[in-house]
C-alpha positions as semicolon CSV with decimal commas, in nm:
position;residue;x (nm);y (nm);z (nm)
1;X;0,000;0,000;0,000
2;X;0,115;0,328;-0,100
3;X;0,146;0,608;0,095
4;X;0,028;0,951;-0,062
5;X;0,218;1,241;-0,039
6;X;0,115;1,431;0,335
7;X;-0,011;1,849;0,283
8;X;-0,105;2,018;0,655
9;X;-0,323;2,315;0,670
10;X;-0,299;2,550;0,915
11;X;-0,622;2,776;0,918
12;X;-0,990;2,830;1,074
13;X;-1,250;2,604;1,012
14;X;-1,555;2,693;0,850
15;X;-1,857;2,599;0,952
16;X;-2,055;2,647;0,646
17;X;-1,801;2,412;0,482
18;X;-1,709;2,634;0,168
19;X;-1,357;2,750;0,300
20;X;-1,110;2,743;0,515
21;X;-1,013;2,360;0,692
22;X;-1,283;2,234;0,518
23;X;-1,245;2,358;0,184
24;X;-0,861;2,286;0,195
25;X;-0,882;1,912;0,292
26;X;-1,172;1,847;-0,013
27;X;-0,934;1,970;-0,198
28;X;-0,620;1,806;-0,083
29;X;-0,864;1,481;-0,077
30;X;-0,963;1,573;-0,460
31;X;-0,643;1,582;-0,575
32;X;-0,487;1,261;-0,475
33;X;-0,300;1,361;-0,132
34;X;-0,380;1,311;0,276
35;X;-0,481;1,625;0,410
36;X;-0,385;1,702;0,730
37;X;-0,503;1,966;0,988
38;X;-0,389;2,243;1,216
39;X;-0,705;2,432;1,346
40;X;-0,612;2,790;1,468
41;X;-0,905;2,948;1,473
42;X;-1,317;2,846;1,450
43;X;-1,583;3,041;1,269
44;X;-1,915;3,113;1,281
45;X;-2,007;3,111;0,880
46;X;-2,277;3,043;0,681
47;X;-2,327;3,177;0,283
48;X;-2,447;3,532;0,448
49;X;-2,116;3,560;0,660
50;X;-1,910;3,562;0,938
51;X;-2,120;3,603;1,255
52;X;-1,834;3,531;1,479
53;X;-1,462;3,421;1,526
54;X;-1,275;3,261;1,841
55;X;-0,915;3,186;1,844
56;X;-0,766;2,861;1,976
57;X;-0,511;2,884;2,239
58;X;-0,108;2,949;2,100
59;X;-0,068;2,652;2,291
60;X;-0,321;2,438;2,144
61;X;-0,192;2,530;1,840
62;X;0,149;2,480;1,852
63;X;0,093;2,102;2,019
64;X;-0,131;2,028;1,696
65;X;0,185;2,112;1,472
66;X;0,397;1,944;1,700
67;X;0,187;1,653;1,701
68;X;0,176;1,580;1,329
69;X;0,504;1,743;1,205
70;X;0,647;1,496;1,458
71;X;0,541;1,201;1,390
72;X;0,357;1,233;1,046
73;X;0,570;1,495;0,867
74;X;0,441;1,684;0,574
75;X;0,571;1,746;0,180
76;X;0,397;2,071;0,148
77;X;0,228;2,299;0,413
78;X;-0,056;2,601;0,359
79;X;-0,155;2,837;0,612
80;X;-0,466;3,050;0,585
81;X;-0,706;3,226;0,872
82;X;-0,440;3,278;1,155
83;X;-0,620;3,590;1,347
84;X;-0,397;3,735;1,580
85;X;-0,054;3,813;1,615
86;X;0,050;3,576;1,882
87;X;-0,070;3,265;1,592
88;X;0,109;3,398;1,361
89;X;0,388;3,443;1,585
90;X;0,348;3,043;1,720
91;X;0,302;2,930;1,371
92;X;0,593;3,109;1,169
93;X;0,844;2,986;1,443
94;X;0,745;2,643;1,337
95;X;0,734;2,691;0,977
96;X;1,096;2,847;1,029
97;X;1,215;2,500;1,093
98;X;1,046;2,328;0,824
99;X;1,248;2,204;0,470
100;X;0,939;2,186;0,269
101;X;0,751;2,430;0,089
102;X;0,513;2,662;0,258
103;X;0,238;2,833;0,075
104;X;0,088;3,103;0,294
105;X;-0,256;3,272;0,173
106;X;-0,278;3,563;0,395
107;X;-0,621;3,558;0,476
108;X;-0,737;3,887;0,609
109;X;-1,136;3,990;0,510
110;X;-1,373;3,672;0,350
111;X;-1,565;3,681;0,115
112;X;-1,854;3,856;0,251
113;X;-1,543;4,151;0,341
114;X;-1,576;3,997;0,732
115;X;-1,223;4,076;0,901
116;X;-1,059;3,747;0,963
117;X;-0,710;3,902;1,106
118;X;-0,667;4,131;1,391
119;X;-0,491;4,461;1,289
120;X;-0,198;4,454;1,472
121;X;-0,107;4,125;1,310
122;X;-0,077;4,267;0,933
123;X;0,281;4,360;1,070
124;X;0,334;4,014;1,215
125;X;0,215;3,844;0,915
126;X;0,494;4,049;0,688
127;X;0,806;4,027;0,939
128;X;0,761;3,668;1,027
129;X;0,496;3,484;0,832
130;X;0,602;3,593;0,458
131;X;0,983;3,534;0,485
132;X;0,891;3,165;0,584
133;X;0,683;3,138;0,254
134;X;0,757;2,989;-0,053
135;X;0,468;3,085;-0,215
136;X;0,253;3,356;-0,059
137;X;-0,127;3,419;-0,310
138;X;-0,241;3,763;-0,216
139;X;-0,549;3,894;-0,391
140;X;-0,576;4,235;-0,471
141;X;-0,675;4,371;-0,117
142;X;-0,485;4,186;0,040
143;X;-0,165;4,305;-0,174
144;X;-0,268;4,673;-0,061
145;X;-0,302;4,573;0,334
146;X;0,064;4,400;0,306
147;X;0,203;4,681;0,077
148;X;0,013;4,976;0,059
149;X;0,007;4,954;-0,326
150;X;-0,332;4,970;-0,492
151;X;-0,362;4,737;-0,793
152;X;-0,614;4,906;-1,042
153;X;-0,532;4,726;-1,388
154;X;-0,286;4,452;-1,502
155;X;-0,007;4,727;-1,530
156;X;0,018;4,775;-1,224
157;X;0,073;4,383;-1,109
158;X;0,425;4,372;-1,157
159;X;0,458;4,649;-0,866
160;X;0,256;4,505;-0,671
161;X;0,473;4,178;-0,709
162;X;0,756;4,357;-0,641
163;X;0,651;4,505;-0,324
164;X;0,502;4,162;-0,153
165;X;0,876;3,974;-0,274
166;X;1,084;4,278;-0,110
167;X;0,849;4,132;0,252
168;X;1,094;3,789;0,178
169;X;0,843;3,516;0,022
170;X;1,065;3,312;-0,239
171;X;0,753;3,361;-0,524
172;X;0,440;3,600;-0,512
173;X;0,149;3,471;-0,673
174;X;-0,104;3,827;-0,729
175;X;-0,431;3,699;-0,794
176;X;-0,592;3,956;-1,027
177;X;-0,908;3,833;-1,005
178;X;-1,111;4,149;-0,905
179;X;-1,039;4,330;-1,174
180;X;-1,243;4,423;-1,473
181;X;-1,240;4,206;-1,794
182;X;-1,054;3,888;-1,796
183;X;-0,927;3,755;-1,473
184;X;-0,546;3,774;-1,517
185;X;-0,310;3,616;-1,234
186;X;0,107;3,693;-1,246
187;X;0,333;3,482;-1,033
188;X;0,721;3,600;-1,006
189;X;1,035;3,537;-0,799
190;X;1,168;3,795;-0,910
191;X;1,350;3,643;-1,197
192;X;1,132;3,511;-1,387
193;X;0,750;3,603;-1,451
194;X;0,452;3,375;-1,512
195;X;0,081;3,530;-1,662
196;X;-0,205;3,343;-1,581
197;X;-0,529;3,418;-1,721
198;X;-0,897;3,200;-1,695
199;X;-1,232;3,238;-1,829
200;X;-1,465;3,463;-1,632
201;X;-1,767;3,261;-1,538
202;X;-2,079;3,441;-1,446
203;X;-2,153;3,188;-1,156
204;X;-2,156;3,430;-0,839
205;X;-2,118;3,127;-0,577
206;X;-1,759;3,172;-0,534
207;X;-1,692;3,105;-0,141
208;X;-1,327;2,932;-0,037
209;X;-1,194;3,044;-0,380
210;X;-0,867;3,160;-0,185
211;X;-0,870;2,878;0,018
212;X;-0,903;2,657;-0,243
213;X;-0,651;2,808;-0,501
214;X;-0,357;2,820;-0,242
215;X;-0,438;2,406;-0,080
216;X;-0,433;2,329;-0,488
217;X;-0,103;2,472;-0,474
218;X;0,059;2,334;-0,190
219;X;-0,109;1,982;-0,292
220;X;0,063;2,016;-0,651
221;X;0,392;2,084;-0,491
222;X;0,374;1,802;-0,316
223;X;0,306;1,577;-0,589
224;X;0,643;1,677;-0,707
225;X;0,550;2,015;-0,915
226;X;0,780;2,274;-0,960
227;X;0,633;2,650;-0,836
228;X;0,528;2,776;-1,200
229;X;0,392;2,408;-1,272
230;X;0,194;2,369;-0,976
231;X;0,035;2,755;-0,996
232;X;-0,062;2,596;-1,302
233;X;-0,246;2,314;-1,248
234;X;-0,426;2,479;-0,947
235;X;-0,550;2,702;-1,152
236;X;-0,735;2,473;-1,379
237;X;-0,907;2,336;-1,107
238;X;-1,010;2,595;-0,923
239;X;-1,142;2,760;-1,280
240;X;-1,360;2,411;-1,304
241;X;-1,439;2,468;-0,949
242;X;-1,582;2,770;-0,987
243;X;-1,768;2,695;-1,319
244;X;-1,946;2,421;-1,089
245;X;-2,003;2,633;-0,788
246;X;-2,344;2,572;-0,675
247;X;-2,566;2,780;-0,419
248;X;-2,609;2,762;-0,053
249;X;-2,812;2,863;0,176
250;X;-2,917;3,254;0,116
251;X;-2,633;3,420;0,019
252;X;-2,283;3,323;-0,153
253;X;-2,219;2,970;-0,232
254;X;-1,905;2,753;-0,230
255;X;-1,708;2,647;-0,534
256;X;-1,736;2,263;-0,621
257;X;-1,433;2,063;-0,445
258;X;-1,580;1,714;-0,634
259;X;-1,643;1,853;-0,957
260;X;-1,375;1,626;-1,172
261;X;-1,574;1,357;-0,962
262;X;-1,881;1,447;-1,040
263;X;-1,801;1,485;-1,395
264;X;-1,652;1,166;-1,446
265;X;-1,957;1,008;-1,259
């Protein structure tokens, strides 16, 4: 019997099921690795929002990555919701330590623009968190929180690439998403520069997209991808995933982790 190759997520769970834990593991599960968890924080989430967040002890935390780093190990980790400067503190120390490669989505508002990170931990995320990265997948706000540039057409990517590398993450992966006209995505180390663009679908159940796209990287990587390669191949799922996004509840729904299943069913 064959062991798959081992991705941990270190994020918030989700209640509603459309992102964070959740949405990374049906995602690790749909592309052929064992997903893994570190739970840092717990929501309160449905498709209208977040009615509430509560942080899990540093402690409790830091024995969860102790506890599978130590005797299950990992080939690729992703960290999303972290919340508060002492998490981000507990988790980059570990991640310092680590030989594989990290993928950090720096989760700061959801969908529904809830804040998911405290404010006094934007500076903790870029002096600690980002330098341990080797992939970091901003989207546009997210790029102006860390940077303080404001990304208002594709010209102005590169900058904003420049600006999240000079914060020490090996690549920066600007997801362009939010603009107007076709969604266009450029990764870059700096050296090198990679356009990705994707097929707008008018399908407005898009929850755990970030979630999604970075656990998609981080599960490629493992499977032996190279950066470029597995930005690649995430993309094409989460694309189909969001083509197949169904809704939920009363508001936003979540992209479709199973679709290649269900399509092949």
């Amino acid at each position: 019997m064959t062991t798959p190759p081992r991705v941990l997520t270190i994020a918030g769970s989700d209640s509603g099921g459309g992102a964070g834990i959740q949405a990374d593991l049906k995602t690790m599960l749909a592309l052929g690795v064992h997903g893994m968890s570190v739970i840092a924080a717990v929501t309160a989430q449905n498709s209208l929002g977040v009615q509430g967040y509560w942080e899990l002890p540093p402690e409790a935390v830091r024995a969860q990555l102790d506890s599978v780093l130590g005797d299950i190990g990992a080939q690729a980790i992703k960290t999303g919701m972290l919340a508060s400067s002492v998490l981000v503190e507990t988790v980059a120390e570990v991640l310092a330590g680590v030989t594989v490669p990290v993928v950090v989505d720096p989760v700061g508002v959801s969908k529904h623009g809830d804040s998911l990170l405290a404010p006094q931990a934007v500076e903790t995320v870029k002096s600690v968190l980002l330098p341990a990265a080797t992939v970091v997948t901003p989207n546009l706000w997210e790029v102006e929180q860390l940077t303080g540039v404001k990304v208002e057409d594709e010209d102005d990517l590169p900058r904003a690439a420049e600006a999240v590398l000079a914060l020490g993450p090996k690549w920066a992966l600007i997801k362009g998403g939010h603009l107007p006209g076709e969604p266009v995505d450029l990764l870059t180390d700096g050296a090198s520069a990679h356009r990705f663009t994707a097929e707008r679908h008018d399908n407005r159940h898009t929850h755990g997209t970030g979630c999604t796209l970075a656990s998609a990287i981080a599960s490629y990587l493992a499977l032996g991808e190279d950066v470029p390669g597995a930005v690649r191949r995430a993309k094409e799922y989460v694309t189909g995933a969001i083509a197949h996004g169904f809704p939920l509840g009363a508001g936003i729904g979540p992209v479709d982790h199973g679709w290649r299943m269900r399509a092949d069913a």
